[in-house]
C-alpha positions in Angstrom: 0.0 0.0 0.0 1.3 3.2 -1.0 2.0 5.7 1.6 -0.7 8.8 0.7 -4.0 7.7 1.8 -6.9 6.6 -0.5 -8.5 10.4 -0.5 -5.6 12.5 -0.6 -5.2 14.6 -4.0 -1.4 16.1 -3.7 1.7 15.3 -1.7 3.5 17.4 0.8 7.4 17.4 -0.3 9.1 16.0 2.0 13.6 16.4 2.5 16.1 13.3 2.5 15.7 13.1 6.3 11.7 12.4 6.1 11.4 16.0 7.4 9.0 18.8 5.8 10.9 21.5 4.6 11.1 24.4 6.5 8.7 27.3 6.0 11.4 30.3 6.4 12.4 30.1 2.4 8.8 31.0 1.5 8.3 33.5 3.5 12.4 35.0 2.4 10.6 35.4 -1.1 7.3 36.9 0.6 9.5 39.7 2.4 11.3 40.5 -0.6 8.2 40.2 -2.8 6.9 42.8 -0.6 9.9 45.1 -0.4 10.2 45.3 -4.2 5.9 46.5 -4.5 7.0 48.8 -1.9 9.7 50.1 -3.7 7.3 50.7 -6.7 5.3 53.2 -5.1 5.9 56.6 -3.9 6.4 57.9 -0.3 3.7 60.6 1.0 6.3 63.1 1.3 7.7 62.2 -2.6 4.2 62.3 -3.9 3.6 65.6 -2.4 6.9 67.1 -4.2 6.1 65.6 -7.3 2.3 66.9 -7.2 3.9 70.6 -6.5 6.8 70.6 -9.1 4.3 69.3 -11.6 1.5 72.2 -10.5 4.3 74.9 -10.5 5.7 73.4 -14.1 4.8 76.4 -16.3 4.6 74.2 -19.6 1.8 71.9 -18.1 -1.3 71.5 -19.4 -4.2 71.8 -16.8 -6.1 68.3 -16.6 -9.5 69.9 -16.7 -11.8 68.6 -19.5 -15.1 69.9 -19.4 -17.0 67.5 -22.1 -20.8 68.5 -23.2 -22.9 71.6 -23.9 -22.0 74.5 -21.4 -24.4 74.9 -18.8 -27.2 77.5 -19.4 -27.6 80.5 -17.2 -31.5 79.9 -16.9 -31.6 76.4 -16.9 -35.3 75.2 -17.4 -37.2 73.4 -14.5 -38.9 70.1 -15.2 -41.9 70.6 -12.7 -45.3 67.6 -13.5 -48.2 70.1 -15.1 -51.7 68.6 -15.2 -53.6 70.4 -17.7 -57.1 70.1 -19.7 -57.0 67.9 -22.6 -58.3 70.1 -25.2 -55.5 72.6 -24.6 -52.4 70.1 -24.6 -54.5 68.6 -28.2 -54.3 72.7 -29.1 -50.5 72.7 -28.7 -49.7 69.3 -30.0 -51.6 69.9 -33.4 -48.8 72.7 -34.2 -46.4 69.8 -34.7 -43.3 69.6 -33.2 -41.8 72.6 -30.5 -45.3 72.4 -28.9 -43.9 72.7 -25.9 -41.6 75.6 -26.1 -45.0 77.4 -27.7 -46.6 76.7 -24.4 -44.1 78.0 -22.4 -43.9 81.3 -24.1 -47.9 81.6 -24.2 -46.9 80.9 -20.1 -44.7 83.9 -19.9 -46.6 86.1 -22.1 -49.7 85.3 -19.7 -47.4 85.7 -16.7 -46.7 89.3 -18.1 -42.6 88.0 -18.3 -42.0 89.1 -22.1 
């Protein structure tokens, strides 16, 4: 009979002596595993004089994008309107922009324009 059990799936090696190897190797190559990621990454105080030389460079570019339509200085307000049938129908059968005809027949009743 061999000398792994019936169940087991892998074998632990083992040294000359019958003896299972010592542990301290692995965790030689963890230490230096970890000291070479932490060499790879900047200190606090060498982020914070890289961040200033680069913001005091006067041939950098800023990193602002704004992407989209500019903002409008009297944005409209989407507010829920519940209004008679007949007059939405009234609107509507003017075709498209019905909307922006009922908000200027709004302001003009309003007294804004």
């Amino acid at each position: 009979m061999s000398p792994i059990s019936k169940g087991a799936t892998k074998r632990r090696p083992i040294d000359e002596a019958g003896r299972k190897p010592d542990r301290s190797a692995k965790e030689d190559r963890t230490a230096v595993l970890l000291d070479r990621i932490k060499a790879a990454f900047n200190s606090d105080e060498e982020d914070a004089a890289i961040t200033a030389a680069a913001r005091t460079d006067p041939d950098a570019q800023p990193n602002l994008i704004r992407r989209g339509r500019p903002r409008l200085s009297n944005a409209k307000l989407a507010v829920l309107l519940r209004l008679d049938p007949d007059v939405v129908e009234r609107f509507k059968a003017g075709g498209t922009g019905w909307q922006t005809r009922m908000n200027d027949a709004l302001r003009r009743a309003a007294g804004l324009d």
